[in-house]
N, C-alpha and C positions, 0 to 999 in steps of 0.2 A: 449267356445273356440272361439277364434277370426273368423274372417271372412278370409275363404284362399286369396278373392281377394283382403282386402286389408293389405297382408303381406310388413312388409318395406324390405326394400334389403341397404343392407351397404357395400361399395366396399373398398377395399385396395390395397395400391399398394407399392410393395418392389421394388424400382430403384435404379440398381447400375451403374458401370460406364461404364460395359460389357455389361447386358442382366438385365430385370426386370421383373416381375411377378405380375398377381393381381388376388384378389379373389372377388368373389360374396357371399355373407352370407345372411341370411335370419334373425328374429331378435330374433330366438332363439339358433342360433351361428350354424347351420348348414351351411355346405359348397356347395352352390348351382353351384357354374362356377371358373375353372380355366384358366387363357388367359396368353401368352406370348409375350415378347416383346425387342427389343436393348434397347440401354444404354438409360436412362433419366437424365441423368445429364445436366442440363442446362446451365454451365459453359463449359461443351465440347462439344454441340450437338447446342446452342441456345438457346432464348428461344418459336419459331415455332416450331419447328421440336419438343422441346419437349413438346407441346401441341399437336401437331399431333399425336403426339406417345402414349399418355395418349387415346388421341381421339380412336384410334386402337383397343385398348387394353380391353377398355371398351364395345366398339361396339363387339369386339371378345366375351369377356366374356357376354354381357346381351344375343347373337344370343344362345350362347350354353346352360345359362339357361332359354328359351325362354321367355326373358321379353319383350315387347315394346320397342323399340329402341324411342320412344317418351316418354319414363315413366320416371322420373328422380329416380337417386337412393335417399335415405333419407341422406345420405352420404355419402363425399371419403373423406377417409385417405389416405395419399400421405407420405413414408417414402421414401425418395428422396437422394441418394448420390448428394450431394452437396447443399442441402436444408437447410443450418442453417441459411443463411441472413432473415431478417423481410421483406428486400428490394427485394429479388429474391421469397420469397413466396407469397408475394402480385403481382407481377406478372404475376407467376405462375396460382393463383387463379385469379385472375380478366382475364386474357388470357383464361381462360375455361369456365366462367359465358359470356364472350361476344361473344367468336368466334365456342364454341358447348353450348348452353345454357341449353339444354336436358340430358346432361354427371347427372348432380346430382343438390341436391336439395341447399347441402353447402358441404365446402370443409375444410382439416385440411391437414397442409403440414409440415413436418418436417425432419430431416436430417437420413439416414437410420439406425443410431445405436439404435433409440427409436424404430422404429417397432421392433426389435428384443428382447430389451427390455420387450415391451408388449406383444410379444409371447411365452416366457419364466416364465415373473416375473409378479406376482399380485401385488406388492409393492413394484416397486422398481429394481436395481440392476445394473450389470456393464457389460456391450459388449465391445468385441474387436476383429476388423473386420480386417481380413486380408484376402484382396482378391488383385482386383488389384491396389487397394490401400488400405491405411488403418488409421483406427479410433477408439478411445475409448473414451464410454462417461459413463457415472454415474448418475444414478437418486435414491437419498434416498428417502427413505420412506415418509419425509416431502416433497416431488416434488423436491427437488433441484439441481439443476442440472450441470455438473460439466463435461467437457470434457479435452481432451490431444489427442494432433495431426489430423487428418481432412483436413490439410492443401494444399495437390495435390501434385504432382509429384516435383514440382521446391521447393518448402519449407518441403519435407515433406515427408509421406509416408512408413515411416522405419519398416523393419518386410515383407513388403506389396510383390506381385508377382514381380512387375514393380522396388521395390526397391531391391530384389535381382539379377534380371536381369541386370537390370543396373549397381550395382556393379561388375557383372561377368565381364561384357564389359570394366570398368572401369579402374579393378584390371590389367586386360591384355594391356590396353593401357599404363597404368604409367609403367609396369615392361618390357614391350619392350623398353620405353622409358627413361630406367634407371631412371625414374624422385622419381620411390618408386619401392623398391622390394615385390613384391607377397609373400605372407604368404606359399604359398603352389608351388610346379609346375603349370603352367598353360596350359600345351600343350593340354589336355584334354578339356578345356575353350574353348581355343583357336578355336581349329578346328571345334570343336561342334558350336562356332561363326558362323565362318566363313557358314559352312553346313544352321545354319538355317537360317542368313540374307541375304546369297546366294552372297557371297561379295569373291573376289579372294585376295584385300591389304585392310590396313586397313583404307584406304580414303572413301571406299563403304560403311562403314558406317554411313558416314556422313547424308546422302539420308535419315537414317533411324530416325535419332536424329533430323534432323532439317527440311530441308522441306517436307520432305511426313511422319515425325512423326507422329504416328498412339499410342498411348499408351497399348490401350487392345492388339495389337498385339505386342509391342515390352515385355509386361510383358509375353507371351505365351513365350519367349524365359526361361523362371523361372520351364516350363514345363520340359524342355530340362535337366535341371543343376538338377534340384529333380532325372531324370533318372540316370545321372551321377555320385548323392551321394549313390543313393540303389543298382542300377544296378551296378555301374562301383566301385563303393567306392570310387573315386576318391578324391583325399586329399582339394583339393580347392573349390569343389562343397560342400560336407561336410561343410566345414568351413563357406560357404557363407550361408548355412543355422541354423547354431550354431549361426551366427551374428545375424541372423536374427529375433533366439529365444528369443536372448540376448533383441532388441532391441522393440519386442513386449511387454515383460515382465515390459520394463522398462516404458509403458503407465501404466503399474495398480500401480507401484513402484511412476509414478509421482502423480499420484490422492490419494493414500495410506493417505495425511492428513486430505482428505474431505470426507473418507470413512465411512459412519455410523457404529458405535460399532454392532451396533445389525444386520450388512450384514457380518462381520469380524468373528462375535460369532455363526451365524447359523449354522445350523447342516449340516456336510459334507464342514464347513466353509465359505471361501468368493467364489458364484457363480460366475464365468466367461461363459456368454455367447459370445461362439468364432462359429463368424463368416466368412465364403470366402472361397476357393478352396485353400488356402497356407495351412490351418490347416489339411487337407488329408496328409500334410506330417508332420505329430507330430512325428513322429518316428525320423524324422530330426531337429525337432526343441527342441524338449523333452530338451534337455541336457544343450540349451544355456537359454532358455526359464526358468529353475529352479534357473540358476547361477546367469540369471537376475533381479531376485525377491527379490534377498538382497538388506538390505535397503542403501543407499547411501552416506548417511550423518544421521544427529540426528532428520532431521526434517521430514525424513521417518520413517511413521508408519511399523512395523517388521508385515507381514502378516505370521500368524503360520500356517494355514492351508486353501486349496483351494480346490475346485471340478471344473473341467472347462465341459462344458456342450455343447454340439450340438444341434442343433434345428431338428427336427424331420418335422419342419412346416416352409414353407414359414413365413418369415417377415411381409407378404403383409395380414397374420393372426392379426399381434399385429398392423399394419396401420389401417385395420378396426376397430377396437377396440380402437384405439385411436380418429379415426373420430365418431364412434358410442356416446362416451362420451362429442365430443365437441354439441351434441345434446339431450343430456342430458340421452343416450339408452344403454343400457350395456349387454353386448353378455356374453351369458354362451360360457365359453372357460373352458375344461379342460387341465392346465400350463402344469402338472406333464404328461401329454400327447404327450405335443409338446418339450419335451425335454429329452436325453442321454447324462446320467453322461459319459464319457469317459476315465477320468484320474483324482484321487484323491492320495493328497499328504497332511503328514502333516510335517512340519520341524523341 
C-alpha cells in the first residue's frame, strides 16, 4: 500500500460563463474537496481576474481537504467556457506557473464541453451545453475532435438562456415596430420585460444591451419566459422555447457527418450529454428539440435513435481526468455513476 503521505492530489475545474466548480481527487478517483467559484471565462472576466479566480478556488478547495497551501497538486485540468484558443490557454497556464507558482505541478486547459465529455464518456462522445450560452462538441473514439457553435452571444449561441431571452426582447421590439409581426401575442412578453428590467418605455432598455450589458444577467430574463410557458402557457413564451429546441437539436444535426458509426449504433443509441440550466426545461423544448433532428439536406446523417443523458457529477470530474492523463495518471471514475438517462427516443 502506498505511503498515505505521499498521496498525489489531481484538481479540476468546470468554468462557465455564470459560476464554476472545482474538485480535489486523490489518485485513486476518490473525491477529497469541493470549492466554488463566478464565471472563468476569460474572454468576459480577462485574463487576471480569471487567474485570480482559479487562485480562489483552489486555495478554497486544498484548506477544506487539508492540504498544504505550499504543496502543488500533480495536476489541474481546466475545462474552461471559452478555453478552445491554443493562444488564450497558454496564457492562461503560463499566468498561473508565474503569478501563484504553488496552484500545481502542470496544468491542461481546454474548452468546457470536454470535461463533460470525460465525465460521462470513457471513449468518447457528444455534449451540448445549453446554459447561458451554448456548445456542442464531439470526440470519437479515435480522439477526434469536432465541434458546432461556441461562438458568444454576437455570433452565436442558439438554443442557449441568453439566446432565448434575447429573442423575447427582440420579437417584442420589431412587432411594436411593425417592422415583423410576432408569431404569437406579445403582451404577456412584454410586461413580464418591462417587470424584470425595471424599464417604464422601451428606450430603458437600451442601458441593458449596451452600456451596463451584463450577459449572465440579461439571460436570467430566460427564467422569466420558462414561468410564462409552464405557468402561464402563454402562446409566445411556448414558442420561444420550441425555437429553441429546434435550434439545439440542429448542433448534433450539423456534426451528424463526423459522427462515429459505432457512437450512432450504441446501445440506447447516439449519447447526448446535455448540459446547463436551459435543459431543466425539456418539458419546453422536448417537441422542437425532436422536429430538429431531421436531417436537412442529403449530406445529414438520419440519426435513428438517441438517449440524452444528465450528469449526476460536476465537469470539474472529467477536467481532472483529463489533466490526470496529460501526466500520464488515470483516475478510477465510475461513468455509468456520473450519468441519468433522462429521455430516450427511437424514430
Amino acid at each position: 500500500m502506498a505511503d498515505p503521505e505521499k498521496v498525489e492530489y489531481y484538481g479540476g475545474i468546470e468554468g462557465g460563463a455564470t459560476h464554476s466548480k472545482m474538485v480535489i481527487m486523490s489518485s485513486n478517483g476518490t473525491v477529497k474537496a469541493w470549492s466554488r467559484g463566478p464565471s472563468t471565462n476569460h474572454w468576459l472576466i480577462g485574463i487576471d481576474e480569471c487567474l485570480n479566480r482559479i487562485h480562489n478556488m483552489v486555495v478554497d478547495a486544498k484548506l477544506t481537504a487539508d492540504i498544504d497551501l505550499d504543496v502543488p497538486l500533480k495536476s489541474l485540468g481546466m475545462s474552461l467556457s471559452g478555453g478552445e484558443q491554443k493562444e488564450g490557454q497558454r496564457k492562461v497556464i503560463e499566468g498561473l506557473k508565474t503569478t501563484y507558482p504553488n496552484i500545481s505541478d502542470n496544468y491542461s486547459m481546454c474548452t468546457d464541453t470536454f470535461g463533460a465529455i470525460a465525465t460521462a464518456c470513457q471513449s468518447g462522445g457528444i455534449v451540448l451545453i445549453s446554459g447561458t450560452g451554448s456548445n456542442c462538441q464531439l470526440i470519437n473514439p479515435d480522439g477526434g475532435v469536432h465541434g458546432c457553435g461556441g461562438w458568444g452571444h454576437m455570433l452565436g449561441d442558439e438554443g442557449s438562456a441568453y439566446w432565448i431571452a434575447f429573442n423575447g426582447v427582440k420579437i417584442v421590439f420589431d412587432h411594436v415596430d411593425n417592422y415583423k409581426t410576432a408569431p404569437c401575442d406579445i403582451s404577456y412578453v412584454k410586461k413580464t420585460m418591462d417587470d424584470f428590467f425595471q424599464i417604464t418605455d422601451r428606450y430603458g432598455i437600451l442601458d441593458h444591451m449596451y452600456s451596463k450589458f451584463n450577459k449572465s444577467k440579461f439571460a436570467d430574463f430566460c427564467v422569466r419566459l420558462a414561468e410564462g410557458a409552464r405557468e402561464q402557457k402563454d402562446e409566445l413564451c411556448v414558442w420561444l422555447f420550441r425555437e429553441a429546441g429546434k435550434a439545439l437539436a440542429r448542433h448534433i444535426v450539423a456534426l451528424s457527418p463526423k459522427i462515429d458509426k459505432s457512437l450512432l449504433k450504441a446501445e440506447g443509441g447516439l449519447q447526448i450529454v446535455c448540459v446547463g440550466s436551459v435543459w431543466k426545461s425539456w418539458d419546453l423544448l422536448k417537441e422542437g428539440f425532436l422536429e430538429g433532428l431531421k436531417p436537412r439536406n442529403e449530406k445529414d446523417v438520419e440519426i435513428e435513435e438517441i438517449s440524452l443523458l444528465d450528469l449526476k457529477e460536476s465537469p470539474a470530474i472529467g477536467a481532472a481526468v483529463i489533466g490526470a492523463k496529460e501526466v500520464g495518471a488515470q483516475l478510477n471514475i465510475n461513468y455509468e455513476a456520473n450519468v441519468n438517462v433522462f429521455f430516450h427516443h427511437k424514430f
